[in-house]
C-alpha positions as CSV (number, residue, x, y, z in Angstrom):
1,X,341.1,-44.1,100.3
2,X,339.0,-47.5,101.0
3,X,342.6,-49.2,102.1
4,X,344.1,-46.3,104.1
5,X,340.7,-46.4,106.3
6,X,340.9,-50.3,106.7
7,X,344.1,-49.4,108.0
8,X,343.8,-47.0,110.6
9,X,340.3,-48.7,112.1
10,X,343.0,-51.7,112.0
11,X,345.1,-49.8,114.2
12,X,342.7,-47.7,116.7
13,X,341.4,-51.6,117.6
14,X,344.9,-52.7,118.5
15,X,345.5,-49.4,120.0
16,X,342.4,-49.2,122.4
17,X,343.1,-52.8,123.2
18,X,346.6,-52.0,124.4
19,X,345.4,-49.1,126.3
20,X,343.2,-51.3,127.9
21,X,345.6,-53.7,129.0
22,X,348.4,-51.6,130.1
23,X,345.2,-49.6,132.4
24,X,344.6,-53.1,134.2
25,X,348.6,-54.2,134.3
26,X,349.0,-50.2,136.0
27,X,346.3,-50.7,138.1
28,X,346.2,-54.0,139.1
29,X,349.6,-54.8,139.0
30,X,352.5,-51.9,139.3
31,X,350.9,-50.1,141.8
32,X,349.6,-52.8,143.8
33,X,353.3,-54.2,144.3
34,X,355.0,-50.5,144.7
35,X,352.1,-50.2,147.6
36,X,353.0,-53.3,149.0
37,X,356.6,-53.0,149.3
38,X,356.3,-50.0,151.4
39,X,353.5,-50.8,153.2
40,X,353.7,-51.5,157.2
41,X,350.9,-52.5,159.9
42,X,349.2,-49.7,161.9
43,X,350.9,-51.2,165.0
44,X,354.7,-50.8,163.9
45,X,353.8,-47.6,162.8
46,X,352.3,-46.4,166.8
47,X,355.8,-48.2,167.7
48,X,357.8,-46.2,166.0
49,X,355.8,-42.9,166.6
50,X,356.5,-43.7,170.1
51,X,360.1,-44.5,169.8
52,X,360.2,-40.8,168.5
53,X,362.3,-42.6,165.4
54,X,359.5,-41.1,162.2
55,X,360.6,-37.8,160.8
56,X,357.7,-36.8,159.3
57,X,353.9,-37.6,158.6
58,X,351.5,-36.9,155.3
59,X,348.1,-37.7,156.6
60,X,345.7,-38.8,153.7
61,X,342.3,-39.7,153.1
62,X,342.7,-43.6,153.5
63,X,346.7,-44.2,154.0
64,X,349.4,-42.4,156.2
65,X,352.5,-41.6,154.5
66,X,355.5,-41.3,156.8
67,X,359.9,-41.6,156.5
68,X,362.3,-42.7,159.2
69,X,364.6,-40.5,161.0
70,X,368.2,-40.9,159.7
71,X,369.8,-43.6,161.1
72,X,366.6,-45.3,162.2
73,X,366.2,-48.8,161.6
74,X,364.5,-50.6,158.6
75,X,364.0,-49.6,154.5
76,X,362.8,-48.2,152.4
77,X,362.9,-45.0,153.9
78,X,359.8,-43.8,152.7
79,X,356.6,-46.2,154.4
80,X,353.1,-46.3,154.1
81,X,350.3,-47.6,156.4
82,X,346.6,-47.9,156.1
83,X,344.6,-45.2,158.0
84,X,341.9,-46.3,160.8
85,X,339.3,-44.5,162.8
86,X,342.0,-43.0,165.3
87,X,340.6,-40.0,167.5
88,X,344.0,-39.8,169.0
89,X,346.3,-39.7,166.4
90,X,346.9,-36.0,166.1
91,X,347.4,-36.1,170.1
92,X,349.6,-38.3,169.5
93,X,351.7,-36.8,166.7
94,X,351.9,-33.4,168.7
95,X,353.3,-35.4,171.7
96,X,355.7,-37.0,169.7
97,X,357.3,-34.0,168.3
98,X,356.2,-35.2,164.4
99,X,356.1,-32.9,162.0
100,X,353.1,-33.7,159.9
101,X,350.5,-32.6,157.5
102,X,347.2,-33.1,155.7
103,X,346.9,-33.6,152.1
104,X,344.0,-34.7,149.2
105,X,345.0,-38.3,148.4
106,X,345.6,-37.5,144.3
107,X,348.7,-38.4,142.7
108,X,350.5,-35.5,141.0
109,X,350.4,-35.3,136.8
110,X,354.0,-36.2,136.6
111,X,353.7,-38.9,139.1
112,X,350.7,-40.5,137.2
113,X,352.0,-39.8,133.5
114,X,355.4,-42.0,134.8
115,X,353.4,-44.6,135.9
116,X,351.7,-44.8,132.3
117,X,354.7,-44.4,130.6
118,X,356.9,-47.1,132.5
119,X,353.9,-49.7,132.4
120,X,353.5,-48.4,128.5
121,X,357.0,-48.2,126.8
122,X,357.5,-51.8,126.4
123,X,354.4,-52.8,124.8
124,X,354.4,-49.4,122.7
125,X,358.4,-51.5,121.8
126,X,357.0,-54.6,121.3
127,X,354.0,-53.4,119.1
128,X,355.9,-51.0,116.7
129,X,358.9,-53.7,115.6
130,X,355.9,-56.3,115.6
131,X,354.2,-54.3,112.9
132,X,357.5,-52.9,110.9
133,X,358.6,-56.9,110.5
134,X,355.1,-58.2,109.3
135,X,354.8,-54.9,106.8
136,X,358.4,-55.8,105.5
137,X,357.7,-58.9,104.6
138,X,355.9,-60.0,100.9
139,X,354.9,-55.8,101.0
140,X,353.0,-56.3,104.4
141,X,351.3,-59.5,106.3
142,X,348.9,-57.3,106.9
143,X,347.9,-56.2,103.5
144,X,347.7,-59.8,102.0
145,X,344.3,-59.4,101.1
146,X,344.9,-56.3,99.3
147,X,345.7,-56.2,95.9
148,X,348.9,-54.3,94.6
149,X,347.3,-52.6,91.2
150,X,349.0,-49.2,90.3
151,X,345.8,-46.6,89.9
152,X,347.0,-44.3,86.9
153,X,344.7,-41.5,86.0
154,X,344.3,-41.4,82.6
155,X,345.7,-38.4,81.4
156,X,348.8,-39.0,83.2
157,X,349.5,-42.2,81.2
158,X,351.1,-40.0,78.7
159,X,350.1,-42.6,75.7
160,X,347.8,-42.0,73.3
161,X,347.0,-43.5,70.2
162,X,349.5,-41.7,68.3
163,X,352.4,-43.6,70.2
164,X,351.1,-47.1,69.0
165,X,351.9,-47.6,65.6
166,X,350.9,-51.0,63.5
167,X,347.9,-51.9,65.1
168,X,345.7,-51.4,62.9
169,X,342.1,-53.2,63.3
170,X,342.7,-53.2,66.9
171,X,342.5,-49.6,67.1
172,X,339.2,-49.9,65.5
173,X,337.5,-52.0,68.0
174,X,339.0,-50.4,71.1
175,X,337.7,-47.2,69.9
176,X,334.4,-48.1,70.5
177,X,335.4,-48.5,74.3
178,X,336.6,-45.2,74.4
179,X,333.4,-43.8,73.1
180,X,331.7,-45.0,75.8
181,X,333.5,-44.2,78.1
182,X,333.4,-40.5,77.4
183,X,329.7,-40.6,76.4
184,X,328.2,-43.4,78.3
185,X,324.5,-41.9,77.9
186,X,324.0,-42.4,74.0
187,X,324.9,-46.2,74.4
188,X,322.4,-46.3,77.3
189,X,320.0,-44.4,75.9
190,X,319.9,-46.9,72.2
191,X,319.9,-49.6,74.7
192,X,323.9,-50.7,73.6
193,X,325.6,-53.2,76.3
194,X,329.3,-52.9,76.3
195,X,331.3,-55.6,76.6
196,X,332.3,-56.6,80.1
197,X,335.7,-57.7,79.6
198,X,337.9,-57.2,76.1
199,X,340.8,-59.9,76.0
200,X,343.8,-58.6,73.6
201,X,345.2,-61.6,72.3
202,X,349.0,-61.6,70.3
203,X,352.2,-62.7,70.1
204,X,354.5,-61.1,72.7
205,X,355.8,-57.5,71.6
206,X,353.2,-56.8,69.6
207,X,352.3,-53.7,72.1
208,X,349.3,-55.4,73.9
209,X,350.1,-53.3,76.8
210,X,350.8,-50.4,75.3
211,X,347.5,-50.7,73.6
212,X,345.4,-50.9,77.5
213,X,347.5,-47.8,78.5
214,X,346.9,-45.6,75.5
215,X,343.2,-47.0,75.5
216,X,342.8,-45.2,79.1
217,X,345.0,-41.9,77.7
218,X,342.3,-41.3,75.3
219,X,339.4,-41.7,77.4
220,X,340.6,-39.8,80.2
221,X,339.6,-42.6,83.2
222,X,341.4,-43.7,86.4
223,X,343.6,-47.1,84.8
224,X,344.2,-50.2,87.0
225,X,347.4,-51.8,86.0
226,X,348.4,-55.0,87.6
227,X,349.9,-59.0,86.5
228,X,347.8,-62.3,86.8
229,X,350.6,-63.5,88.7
230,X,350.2,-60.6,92.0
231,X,347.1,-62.5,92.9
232,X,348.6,-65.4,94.0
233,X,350.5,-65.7,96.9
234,X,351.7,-68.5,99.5
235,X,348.7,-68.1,101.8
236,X,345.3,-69.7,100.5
237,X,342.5,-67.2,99.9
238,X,345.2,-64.4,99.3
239,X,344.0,-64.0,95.4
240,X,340.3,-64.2,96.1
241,X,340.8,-61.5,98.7
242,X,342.8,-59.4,96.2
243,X,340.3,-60.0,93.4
244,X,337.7,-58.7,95.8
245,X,339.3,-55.5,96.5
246,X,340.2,-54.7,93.0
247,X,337.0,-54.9,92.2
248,X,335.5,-52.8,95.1
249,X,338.6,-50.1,94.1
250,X,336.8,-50.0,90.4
251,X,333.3,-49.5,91.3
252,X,334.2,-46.3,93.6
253,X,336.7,-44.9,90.9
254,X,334.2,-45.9,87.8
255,X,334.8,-45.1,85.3
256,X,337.8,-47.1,85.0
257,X,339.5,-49.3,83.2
258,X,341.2,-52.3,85.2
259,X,344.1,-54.1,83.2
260,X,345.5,-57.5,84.1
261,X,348.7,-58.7,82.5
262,X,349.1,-62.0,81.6
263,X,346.3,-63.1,82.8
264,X,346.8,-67.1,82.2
265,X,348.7,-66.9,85.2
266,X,345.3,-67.8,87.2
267,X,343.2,-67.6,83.6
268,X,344.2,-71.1,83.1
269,X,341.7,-73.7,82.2
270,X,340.8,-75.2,86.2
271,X,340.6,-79.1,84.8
272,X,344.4,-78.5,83.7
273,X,345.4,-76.8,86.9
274,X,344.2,-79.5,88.8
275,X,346.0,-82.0,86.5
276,X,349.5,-79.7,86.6
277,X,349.5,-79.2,90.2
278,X,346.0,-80.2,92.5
279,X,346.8,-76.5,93.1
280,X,343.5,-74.8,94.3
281,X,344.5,-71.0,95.0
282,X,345.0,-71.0,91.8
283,X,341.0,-72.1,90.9
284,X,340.0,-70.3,93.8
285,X,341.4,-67.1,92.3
286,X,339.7,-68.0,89.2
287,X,336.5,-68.3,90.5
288,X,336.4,-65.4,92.3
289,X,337.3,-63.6,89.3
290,X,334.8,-65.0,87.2
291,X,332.2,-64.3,90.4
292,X,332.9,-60.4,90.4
293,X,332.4,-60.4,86.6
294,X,329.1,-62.0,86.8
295,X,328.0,-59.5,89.3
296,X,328.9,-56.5,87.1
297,X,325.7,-55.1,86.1
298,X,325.6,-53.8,82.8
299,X,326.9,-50.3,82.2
300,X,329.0,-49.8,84.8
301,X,331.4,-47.8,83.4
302,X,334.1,-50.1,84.3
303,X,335.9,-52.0,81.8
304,X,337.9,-55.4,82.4
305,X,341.2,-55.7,79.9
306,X,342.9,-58.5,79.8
307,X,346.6,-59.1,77.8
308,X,347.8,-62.8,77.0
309,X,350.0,-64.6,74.3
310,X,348.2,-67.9,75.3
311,X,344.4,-68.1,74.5
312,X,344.2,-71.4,74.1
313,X,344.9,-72.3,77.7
314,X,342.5,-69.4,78.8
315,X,339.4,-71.2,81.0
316,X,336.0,-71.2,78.7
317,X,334.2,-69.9,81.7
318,X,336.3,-67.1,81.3
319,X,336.2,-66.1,77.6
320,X,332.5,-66.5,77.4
321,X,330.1,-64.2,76.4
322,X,329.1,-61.5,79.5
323,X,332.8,-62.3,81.0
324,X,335.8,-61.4,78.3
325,X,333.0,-61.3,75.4
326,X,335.1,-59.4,72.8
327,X,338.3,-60.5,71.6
328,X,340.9,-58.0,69.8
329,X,343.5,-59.9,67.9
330,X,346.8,-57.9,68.0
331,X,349.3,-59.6,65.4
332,X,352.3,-58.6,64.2
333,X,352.3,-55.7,62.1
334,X,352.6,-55.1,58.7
335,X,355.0,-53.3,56.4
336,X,353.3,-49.7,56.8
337,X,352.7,-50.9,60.1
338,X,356.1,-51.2,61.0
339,X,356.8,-48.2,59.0
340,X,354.7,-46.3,61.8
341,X,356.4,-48.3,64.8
342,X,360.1,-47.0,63.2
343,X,358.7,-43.6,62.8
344,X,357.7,-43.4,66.3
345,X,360.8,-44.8,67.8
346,X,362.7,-43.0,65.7
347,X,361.1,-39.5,66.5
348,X,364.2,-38.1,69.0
349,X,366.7,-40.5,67.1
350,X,368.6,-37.8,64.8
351,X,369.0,-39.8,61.3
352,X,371.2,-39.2,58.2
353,X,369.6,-38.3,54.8
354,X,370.6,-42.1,53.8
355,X,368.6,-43.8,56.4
356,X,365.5,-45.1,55.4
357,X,363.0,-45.9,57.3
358,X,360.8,-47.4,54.5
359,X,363.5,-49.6,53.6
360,X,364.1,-50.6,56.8
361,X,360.3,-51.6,57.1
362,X,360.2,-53.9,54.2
363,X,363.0,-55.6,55.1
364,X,361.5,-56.6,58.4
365,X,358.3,-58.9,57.6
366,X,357.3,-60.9,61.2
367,X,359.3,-58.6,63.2
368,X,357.1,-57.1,66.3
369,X,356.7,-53.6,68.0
370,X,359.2,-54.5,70.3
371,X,362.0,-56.0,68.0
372,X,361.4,-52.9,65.5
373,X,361.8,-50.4,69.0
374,X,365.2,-52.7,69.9
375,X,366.7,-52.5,66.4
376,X,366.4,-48.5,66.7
377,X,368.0,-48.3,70.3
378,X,370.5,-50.7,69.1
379,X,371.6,-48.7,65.8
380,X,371.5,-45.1,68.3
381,X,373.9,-47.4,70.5
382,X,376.0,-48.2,67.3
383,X,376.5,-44.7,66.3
384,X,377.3,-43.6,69.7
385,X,380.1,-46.3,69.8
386,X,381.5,-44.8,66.3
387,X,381.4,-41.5,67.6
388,X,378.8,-40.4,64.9
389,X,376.4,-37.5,65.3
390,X,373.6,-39.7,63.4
391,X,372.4,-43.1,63.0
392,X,372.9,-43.9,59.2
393,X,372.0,-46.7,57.4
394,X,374.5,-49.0,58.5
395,X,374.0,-48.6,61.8
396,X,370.5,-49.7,61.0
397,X,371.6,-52.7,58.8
398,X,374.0,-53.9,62.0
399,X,371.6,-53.4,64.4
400,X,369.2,-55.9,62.4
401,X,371.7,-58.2,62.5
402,X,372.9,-57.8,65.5
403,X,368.8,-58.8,66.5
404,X,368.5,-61.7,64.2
405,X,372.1,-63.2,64.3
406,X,373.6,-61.9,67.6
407,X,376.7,-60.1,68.4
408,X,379.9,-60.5,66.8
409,X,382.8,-61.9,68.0
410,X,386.4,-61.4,67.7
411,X,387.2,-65.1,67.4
412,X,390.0,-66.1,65.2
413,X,389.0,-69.1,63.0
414,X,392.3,-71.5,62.1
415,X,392.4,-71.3,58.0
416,X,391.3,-74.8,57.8
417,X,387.9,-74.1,59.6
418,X,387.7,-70.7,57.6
419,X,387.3,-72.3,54.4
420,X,384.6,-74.6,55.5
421,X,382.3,-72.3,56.7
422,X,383.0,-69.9,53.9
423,X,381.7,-73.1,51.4
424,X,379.1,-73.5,54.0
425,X,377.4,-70.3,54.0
426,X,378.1,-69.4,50.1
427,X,376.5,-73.0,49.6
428,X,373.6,-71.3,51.4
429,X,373.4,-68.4,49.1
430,X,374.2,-70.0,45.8
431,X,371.2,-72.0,46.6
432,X,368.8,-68.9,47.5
433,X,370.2,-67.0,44.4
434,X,369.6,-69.5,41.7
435,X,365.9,-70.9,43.6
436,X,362.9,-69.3,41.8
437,X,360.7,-69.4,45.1
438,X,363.6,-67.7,47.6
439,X,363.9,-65.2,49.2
440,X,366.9,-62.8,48.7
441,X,370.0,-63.0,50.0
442,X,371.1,-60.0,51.7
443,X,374.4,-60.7,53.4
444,X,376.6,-63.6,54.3
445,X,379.2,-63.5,57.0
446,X,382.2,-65.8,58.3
447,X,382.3,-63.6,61.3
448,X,381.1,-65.4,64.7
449,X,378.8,-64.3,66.8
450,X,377.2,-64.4,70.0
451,X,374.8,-67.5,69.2
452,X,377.1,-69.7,68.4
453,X,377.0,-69.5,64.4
454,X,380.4,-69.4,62.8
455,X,379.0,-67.8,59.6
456,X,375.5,-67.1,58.7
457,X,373.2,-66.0,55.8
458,X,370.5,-63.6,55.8
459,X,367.9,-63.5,54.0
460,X,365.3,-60.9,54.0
461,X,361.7,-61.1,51.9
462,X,360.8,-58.0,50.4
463,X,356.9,-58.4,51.5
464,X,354.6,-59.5,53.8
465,X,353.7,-63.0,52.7
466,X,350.4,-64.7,54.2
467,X,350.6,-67.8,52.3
468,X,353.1,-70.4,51.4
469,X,353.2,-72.4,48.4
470,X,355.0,-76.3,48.7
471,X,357.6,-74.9,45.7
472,X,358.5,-72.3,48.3
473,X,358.8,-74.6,51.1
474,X,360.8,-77.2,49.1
475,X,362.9,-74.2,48.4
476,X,363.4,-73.2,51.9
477,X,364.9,-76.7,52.9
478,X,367.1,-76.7,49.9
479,X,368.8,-73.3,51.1
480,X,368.7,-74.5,54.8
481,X,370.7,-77.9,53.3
482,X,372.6,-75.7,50.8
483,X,375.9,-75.5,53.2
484,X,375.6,-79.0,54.1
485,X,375.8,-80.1,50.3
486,X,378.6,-77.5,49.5
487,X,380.8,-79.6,52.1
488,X,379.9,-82.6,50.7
489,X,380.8,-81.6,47.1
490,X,384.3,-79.8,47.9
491,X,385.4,-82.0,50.9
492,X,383.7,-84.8,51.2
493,X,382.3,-85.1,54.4
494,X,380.1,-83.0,56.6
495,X,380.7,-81.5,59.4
496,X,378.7,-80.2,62.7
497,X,377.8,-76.7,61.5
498,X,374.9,-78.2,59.5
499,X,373.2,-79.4,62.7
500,X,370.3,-76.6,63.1
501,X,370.4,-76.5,59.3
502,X,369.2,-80.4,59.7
503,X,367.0,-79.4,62.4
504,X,365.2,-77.0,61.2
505,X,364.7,-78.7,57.6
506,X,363.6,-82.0,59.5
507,X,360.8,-79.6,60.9
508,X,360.2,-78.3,58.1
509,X,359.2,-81.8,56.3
510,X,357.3,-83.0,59.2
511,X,355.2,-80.2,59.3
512,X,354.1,-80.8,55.4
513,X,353.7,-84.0,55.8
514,X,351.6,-84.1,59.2
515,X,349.9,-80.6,59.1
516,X,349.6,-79.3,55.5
517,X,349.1,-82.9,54.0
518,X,351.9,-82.1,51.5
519,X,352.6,-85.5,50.6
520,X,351.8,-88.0,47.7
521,X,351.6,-91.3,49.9
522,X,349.7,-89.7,52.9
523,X,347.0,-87.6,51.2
524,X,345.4,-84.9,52.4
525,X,345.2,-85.4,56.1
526,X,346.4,-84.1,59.3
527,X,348.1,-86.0,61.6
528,X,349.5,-83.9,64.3
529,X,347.9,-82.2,67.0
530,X,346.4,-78.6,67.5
531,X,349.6,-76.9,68.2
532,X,349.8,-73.4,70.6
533,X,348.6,-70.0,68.7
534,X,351.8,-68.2,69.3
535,X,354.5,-69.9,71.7
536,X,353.6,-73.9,71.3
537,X,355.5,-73.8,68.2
538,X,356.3,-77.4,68.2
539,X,353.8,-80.1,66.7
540,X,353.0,-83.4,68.2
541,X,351.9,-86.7,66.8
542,X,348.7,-87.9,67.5
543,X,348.7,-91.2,70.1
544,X,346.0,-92.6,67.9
545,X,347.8,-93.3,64.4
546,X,348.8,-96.9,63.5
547,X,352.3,-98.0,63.4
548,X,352.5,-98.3,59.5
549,X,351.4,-94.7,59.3
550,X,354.3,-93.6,61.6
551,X,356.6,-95.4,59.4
552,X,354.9,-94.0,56.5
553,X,355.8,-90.3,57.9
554,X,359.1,-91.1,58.3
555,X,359.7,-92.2,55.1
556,X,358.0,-89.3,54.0
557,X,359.7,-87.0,55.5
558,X,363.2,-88.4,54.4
559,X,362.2,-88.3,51.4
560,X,361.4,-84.4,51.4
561,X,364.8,-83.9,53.0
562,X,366.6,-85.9,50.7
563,X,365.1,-84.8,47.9
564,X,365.7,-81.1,49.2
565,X,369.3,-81.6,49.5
566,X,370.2,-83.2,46.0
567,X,368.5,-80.1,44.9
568,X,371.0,-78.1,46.5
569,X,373.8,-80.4,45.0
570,X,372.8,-80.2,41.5
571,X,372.4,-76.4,41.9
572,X,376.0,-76.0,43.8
573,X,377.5,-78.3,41.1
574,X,376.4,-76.8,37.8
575,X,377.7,-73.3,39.8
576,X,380.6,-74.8,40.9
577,X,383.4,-72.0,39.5
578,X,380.8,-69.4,41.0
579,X,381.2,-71.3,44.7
580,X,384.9,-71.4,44.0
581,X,385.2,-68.0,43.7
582,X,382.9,-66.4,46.3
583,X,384.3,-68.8,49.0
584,X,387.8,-67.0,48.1
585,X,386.4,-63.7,48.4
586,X,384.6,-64.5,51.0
587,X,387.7,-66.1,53.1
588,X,389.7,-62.4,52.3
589,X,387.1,-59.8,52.8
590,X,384.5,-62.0,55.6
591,X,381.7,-59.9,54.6
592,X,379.7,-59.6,51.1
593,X,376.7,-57.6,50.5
594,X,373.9,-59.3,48.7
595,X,374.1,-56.8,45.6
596,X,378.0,-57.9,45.6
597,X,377.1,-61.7,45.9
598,X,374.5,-61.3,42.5
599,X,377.4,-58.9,40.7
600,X,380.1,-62.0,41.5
601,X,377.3,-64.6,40.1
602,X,376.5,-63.0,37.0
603,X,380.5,-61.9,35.9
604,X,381.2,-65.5,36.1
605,X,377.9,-66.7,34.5
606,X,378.7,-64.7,31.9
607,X,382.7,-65.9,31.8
608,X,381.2,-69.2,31.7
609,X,378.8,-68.5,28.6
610,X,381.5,-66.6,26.6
């Protein structure tokens, strides 16, 4: 309501304005010039009243309006002259023959509304395609300082708590919110302050969003959605204006709850924007938010959530207490977590009797709200293209894979490059079976997908895990260099495929070696930098470690590789009839199950013994 008046008190300025101007260009300026080029001198007009050459006369109050006989001399035909103090005119006019008359010197209605409407049209023209170009471009020029948040009542959201599965505490503590929202008086009258602002922190697809939205369902409150990023524009002081009339929007609709997405895209810490970019819209935006905040009053009924994956850039002006005071951690949800998630995705999905949900839940461990809600759209797209009339189990079991190793191919592999990555990936899940601290294999493939993987090896845990022990890390790089040693033992050499398997390994060691002080030489000490909560996965040397204790590292960390591969080898080579055989197997059929893979080992463990 607030911007629609703006608007038209906009307008009705620009509109008087214009009437004004086009009064002084009609009066000044059209009918001066019409009047002047059909005016004539009194005397010209006596000479032609004598010549007997004017048709007829209009006598007015202060001019004389008169035409010219056909075929009389001079144009237009139509003349005017100024009246004077002439006793003897009508004498004159009688002489003369002249028909005349006597008229009240008022334009007709017509005649005046042409004279507007000629003197108007162009600038009515000019103003209407002026204003349709400027409100076409960036959503209006003229509504820059106007911010573009979506007002969402809250019982029109259509989420409630029930559609957010596998949050768990965070439910909790935005409960509280809710509460006082509906019931605003108890908290006042026990002299409770709500927080300000509540920041919901997480990785992404954890259902931060999801969260604000069914937060506003359940309390029944106008909602204010809208990204960090829609503050800032081209034009300086755009972000501070639209920070401004957010706020103003939220104290009339209060309560409310305003939501801003991503909100390190102008949250970000001002000494690191200036460094990035010497940017200041950016800080200006910043402060302005942090300005409104401070002139909240307690108990306003509005509430300020906030979503970001990246806390740790956040400005500490901003996440102090009486700004975003409360922080609700949003992580990745755990197995009856995700049990919930599938359950609600999986509400309008018709399943067979087979597919389990529970399964599919424990199977999942670090998978987020939004990977669990692809997998099920994914397996309904599966059974769709098989022309089923349920998702079943393997449609479920593809679509996993289809999430963590991409889509397959239909690339023919020459037989030589077959074999190889068959040794490569059963080298992978030799290793994992016959490890104490592995996780299980579940499948191994020679079919190439979308990623770029000729083969791969899935493992899935069976539970949550919180901590890791070094035996289980130690194990993880031997299965990640398990293909890599099963080349080396059958052919030789080593080839290309085991690149990422390297990588990630190398990663791996540096990590417990500069992070989880996992080594004998170095002690336990951490060399490497704070890395990011959630998408800075990649650590960084400190600049202020000597060179010895770079070298050090190094060593350190070949040593864990090393070390991790000739476990591999000795593994691979005391089960070298079992990688024999599963590579064949593996060559004809492409595909074997985990439950297959352990049936194979044992048959010939047991051959072996006898």
């Amino acid at each position: 309501m607030a911007s629609n008046n703006k608007r038209k008190q906009f307008s009705l300025v620009y509109f008087v304005l214009m009437i004004f101007l086009v009064w002084i260009f009609n009066d000044m300026v059209f009918r001066p010039y019409i009047v002047k080029e059909t005016e004539v001198t009194y005397n010209q007009f006596l000479d032609y009243l004598e010549g007997k050459k004017i048709g007829s006369v209009t006598l007015g109050a202060d001019r004389i309006a008169f035409t010219l006989k056909d075929g009389a001399a001079g144009a237009p035909i139509v003349h005017n002259v100024v009246r004077v103090d002439d006793a003897q005119l009508v004498d004159r006019l009688i002489t003369s023959g002249v028909s005349f008359s006597a008229v009240k010197q008022t334009e007709g209605l017509l005649q005046s509304l042409m004279g507007w409407v000629i003197a108007f049209l162009p600038l009515i023209l000019i103003w209407y395609f002026m204003y349709k170009r400027m409100s076409g471009i960036g959503g209006g020029v003229l509504s820059f300082g106007k911010n573009n948040s979506q007002e969402i009542r809250g019982e029109k959201t259509g989420i409630k708590f029930s559609d957010v599965g596998g949050v768990g505490e965070a439910e909790v503590e935005l409960k509280e919110i809710i509460e006082y929202l509906k019931e605003p008086k108890r908290f006042i009258h026990l002299g409770a302050k709500l927080p300000k602002g509540v920041l919901l922190v997480g990785p992404p697809g954890t259902g931060k969003t999801l969260l604000a939205k069914a937060t506003a369902g359940e309390a029944g409150v106008s909602f204010f959605s809208l990204t960090g990023s829609s503050f800032v524009e081209m034009f300086v002081g755009v972000g501070a204006a639209r920070v401004r009339d957010l706020f103003e929007q939220a104290k009339k609709k209060a309560p409310c709850i305003v939501f801003i997405d991503e909100i390190d895209a102008i949250g970000q810490a001002r000494s690191t924007i200036a460094a990035m970019s010497g940017n200041s819209e950016r800080e200006n935006t910043l402060n302005q938010l942090l300005a409104e905040m401070d002139g909240f009053k307690p108990n306003t009924s509005v509430i300020i959530m906030a979503a970001t994956n990246r806390p740790e850039i956040l400005d500490q002006a901003l996440v102090r207490p009486g700004r975003f005071d409360r922080q609700v951690q949003v992580t990745l949800p755990t197995a009856e977590g995700r049990l919930e998630i599938l359950k609600i995705h999986a509400k309008d999905v018709p399943l067979e009797d087979e597919a389990d949900l529970a399964r599919m839940a424990k199977i999942t461990p670090g998978f987020s709200g939004a990977d669990l809600a692809n997998i099920v759209n994914e397996a309904s797209l599966l059974a769709v293209r098989r022309s089923a009339d349920k998702v079943g189990m393997q449609d479920l079991d593809l679509a996993i894979e289809r999430v963590v190793a991409g889509l397959q191919r239909k690339t023919t592999l020459s037989p030589e490059v077959r074999e190889k990555v068959a040794y490569h990936e059963v080298g992978h899940a030799l290793t994992a079976l016959y490890l104490t601290h592995s996780d299980p294999v579940h499948k191994i493939s020679i079919i190439p997908t979308a990623k770029g993987a000729l083969g791969y090896t899935m493992q899935l845990p069976e539970e949550d895990q919180y901590l890791t022990s070094e035996d289980e890390l130690r194990a993880r790089m031997a299965v990640m260099l398990g293909g890599r040693a099963a080349e080396l033992l059958i052919f030789g050499v080593s080839t290309t495929g085991a690149s990422n398997d390297l990588e990630r390994a190398s990663m791996l060691a540096r990590r417990m070696v500069t992070e989880f002080g996992m080594s004998r030489k170095l002690g336990p000490i951490r060399y490497s930098n704070p890395e990011g909560a959630y998408l800075q996965n990649q650590s960084s040397n400190r600049t202020d470690i000597s060179q010895e204790t770079l070298a050090c590292i190094d060593e350190e960390i070949r040593e864990l590789v090393t070390e991790a591969q000739n476990m591999s080898t000795s593994i691979l080579t005391e089960h070298r009839a079992a990688l024999d055989h599963i590579s064949k197997t593996l060559q004809e059929k492409e595909i074997i199950m985990g439950d297959e893979l352990r049936a194979i080992a044992k048959e010939i463990s047991a051959l072996e013994r006898a």
